[in-house]
N, C-alpha and C positions, 0 to 999 in steps of 0.2 A: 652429647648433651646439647639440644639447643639452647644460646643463648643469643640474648636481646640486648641489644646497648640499651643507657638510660637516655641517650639521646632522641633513638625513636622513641621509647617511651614517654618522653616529655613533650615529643612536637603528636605524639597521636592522642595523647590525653589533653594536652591542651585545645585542638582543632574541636575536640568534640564536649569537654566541659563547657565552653561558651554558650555554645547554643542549648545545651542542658540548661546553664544556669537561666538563662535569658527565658525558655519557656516555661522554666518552674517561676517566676516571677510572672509573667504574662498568666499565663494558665491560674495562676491562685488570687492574681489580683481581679480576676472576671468568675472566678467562683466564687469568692467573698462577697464581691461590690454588689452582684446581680443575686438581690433575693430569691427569685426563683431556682436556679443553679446551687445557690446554698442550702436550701432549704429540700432538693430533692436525695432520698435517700443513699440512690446507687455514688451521690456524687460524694458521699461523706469519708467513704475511702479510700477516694482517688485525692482527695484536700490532705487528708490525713500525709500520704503516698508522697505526694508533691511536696510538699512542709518536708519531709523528713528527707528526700532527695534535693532539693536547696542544702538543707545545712551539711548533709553527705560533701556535696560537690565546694562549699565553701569552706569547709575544715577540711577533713582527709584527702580529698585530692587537690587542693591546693597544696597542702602539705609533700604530699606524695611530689608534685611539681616541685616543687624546693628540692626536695630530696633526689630527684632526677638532675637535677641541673647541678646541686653541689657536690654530691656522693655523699654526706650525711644529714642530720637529722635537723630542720630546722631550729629547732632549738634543743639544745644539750642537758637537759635537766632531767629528774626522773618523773618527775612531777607531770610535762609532757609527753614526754614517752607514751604515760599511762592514759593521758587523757586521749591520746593519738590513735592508740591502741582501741581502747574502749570507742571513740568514734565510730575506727571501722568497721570493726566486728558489731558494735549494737545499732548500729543506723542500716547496715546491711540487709542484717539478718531479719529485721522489724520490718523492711519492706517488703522485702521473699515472703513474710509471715503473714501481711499483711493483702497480699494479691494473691497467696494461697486461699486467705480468705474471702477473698472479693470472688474468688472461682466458686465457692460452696453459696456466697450470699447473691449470688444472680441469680440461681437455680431459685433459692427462696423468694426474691425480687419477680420474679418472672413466671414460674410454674404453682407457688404455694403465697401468694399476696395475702392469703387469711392469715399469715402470722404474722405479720406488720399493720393490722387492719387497726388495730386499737394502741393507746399508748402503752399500756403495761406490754400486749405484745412486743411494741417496737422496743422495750428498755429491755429485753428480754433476749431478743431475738435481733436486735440490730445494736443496740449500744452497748450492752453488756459487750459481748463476741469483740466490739471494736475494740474498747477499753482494756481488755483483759490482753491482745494481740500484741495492742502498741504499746504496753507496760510491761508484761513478760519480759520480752528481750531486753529490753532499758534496765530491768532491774536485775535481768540472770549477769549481763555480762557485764555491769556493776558489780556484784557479788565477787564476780570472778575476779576480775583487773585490781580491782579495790579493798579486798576483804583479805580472800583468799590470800596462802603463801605461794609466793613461785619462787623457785631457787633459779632460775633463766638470770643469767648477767647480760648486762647491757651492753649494746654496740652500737654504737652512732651511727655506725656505716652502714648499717641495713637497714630493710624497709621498718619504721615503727618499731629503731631501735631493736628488733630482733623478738621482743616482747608478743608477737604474735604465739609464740611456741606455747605460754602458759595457758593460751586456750588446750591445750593437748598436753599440760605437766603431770597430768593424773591420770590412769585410766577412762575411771570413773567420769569425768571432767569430758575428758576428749568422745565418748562414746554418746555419750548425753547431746555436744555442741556437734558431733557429727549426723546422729540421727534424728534428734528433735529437732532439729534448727536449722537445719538444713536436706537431709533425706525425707523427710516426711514433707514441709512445705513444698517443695520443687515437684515430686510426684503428687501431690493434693492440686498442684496446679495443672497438671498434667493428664488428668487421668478428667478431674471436674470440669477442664476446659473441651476434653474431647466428650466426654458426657452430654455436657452443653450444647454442642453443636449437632448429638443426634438426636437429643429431645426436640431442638428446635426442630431440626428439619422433618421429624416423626409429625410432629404439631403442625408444622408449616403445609408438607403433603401427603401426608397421609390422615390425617385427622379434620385437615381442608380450615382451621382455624385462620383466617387468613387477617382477620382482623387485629388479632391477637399481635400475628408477624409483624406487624407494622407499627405497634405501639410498642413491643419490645424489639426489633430490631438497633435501637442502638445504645441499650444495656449489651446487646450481646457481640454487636462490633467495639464496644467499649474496651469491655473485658479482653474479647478474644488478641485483640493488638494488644493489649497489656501481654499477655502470659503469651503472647507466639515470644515476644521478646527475651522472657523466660528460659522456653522451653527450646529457642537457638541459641542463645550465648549461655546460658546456667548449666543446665539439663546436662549435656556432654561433661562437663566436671562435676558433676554429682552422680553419674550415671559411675563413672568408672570409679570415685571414691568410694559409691559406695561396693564395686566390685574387690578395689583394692581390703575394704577394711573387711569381707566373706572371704579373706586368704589369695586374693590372685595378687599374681609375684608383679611389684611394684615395675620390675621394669618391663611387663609386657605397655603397650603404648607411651613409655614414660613424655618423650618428645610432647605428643601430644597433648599429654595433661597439663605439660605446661602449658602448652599454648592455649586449651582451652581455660589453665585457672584465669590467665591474661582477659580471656574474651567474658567473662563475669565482669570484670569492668564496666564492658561497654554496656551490658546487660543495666547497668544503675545508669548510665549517661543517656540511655536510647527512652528511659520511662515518660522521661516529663513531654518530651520532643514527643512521642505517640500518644502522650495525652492530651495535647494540644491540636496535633492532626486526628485523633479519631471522633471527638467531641461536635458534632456538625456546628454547635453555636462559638466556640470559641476559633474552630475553623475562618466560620464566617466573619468574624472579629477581626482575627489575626489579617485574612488580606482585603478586609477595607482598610486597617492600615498602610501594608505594601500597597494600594493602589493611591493613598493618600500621601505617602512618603517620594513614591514615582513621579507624582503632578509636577 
């Protein structure tokens, strides 16, 4: 059985929560400030994305950091635990849900523009879809943490007091948060992001729309850096969960699984840092700074 001290754990999550937190602040405060940037559609769920990875990286893995450095739980209450819990599973899951979505709403953004043409469309076809995404998860796994009963006892000395397990205390419970919430999102990203990329190129040379290319190519470098992120640190731990939960014996690649549930980490710390390099205006933002910082 591979195991990891919480030692590395703590100096590799901290090396790379920094510059997470630091471009989810950068990146939102030039989407905010700059009307144009806020006020265009594709950007509204990458704002959404970035918001909800900030508060990911300032609660649960800061926590998680305490938790590596001391061997228990930053704070010993149940009270915590639960909120600790709920963090991570609902700020997670919201984001994977929410760049699942961004993968289906380029397609719309890009190939089908008459369904955003009008407002009823856009509350329809853009704000509805957002709202329903980034509330779902907030409220399933409220339901759960909060509502619900778990018979799971508590241990300081594991991650999130051990309380991670009542996502999975019920059948019912665990089939639901394994395939809604995370096997469907992860291949929605997956399958719409590979889609994307032969529409375009369909459109790009074979259809000779070349104008077109050029006003949406960077909706689709957007995206596509969002969900490759995905679909190299996620993908691999959803891919074999979901072969494990089809009957394959738990310990063919077990090694592995863990190392890939590990690398879903980086997968939430690598978002914000790509959304600030794939953006060409926040790009060019970013190093007029570093060349003003350098003088």
């Amino acid at each position: 059985m591979l195991v990891i001290s919480n030692v590395i754990y703590f100096w590799l999550f901290l090396i790379f929560v920094i510059p997470s937190i630091l471009c989810s602040i950068f990146s939102l405060y030039y989407f905010l400030v700059d009307r144009t940037l806020c006020k265009a559609l594709n950007n509204h769920v990458v704002i959404i994305i970035l918001f909800l990875s900030l508060i990911f990286d300032i609660t649960d893995v800061i926590w998680l950091l305490e938790y590596f450095r001391t061997g228990v739980s930053p704070i010993s209450t149940y009270a915590f635990c639960l909120v600790w819990v709920y963090m991570d599973f609902a700020l997670f899951a919201t984001v994977m849900i929410l760049v699942a979505w961004a993968s289906i709403e380029r397609h719309i953004l890009i190939f089908h523009k008459n369904l955003v043409a009008t407002r009823k469309k856009r509350l329809i076809f853009h704000y509805l879809p957002l709202a329903i995404f980034t509330v779902y998860p907030l409220v399933y796994y409220f339901v759960m943490f909060f509502i619900l009963p778990c018979e799971v006892p508590l241990d300081y000395s594991q991650s999130r007091c051990g309380l991670a397990y009542c996502a999975f205390s019920s059948a019912s419970n665990g089939v639901w948060n394994g395939v809604a919430n995370n096997m469907i999102p992860i291949f929605v990203i997956v399958i719409f992001s590979i889609a994307l990329i032969g529409r375009v190129w369909y459109t790009k040379y074979r259809v000779g729309q070349r104008f077109q290319w050029k006003n949406y190519r960077k909706l689709t470098i957007q995206l596509l850096s969002i969900t490759s992120i995905f679909f190299v640190f996620v993908f691999p731990a959803m891919l074999l969960y979901t072969a494990y939960s089809a009957g394959l014996s738990s310990n063919f690649a077990a090694d592995y699984y863990i190392v890939s549930l590990f690398l879903t980490n980086f997968g939430a710390f690598l978002v914000p840092v790509v959304c600030t390099i794939s953006s060409s205006e926040l790009r060019t933002k970013f190093l007029d700074i570093i060349r003003i910082c350098c003088r």
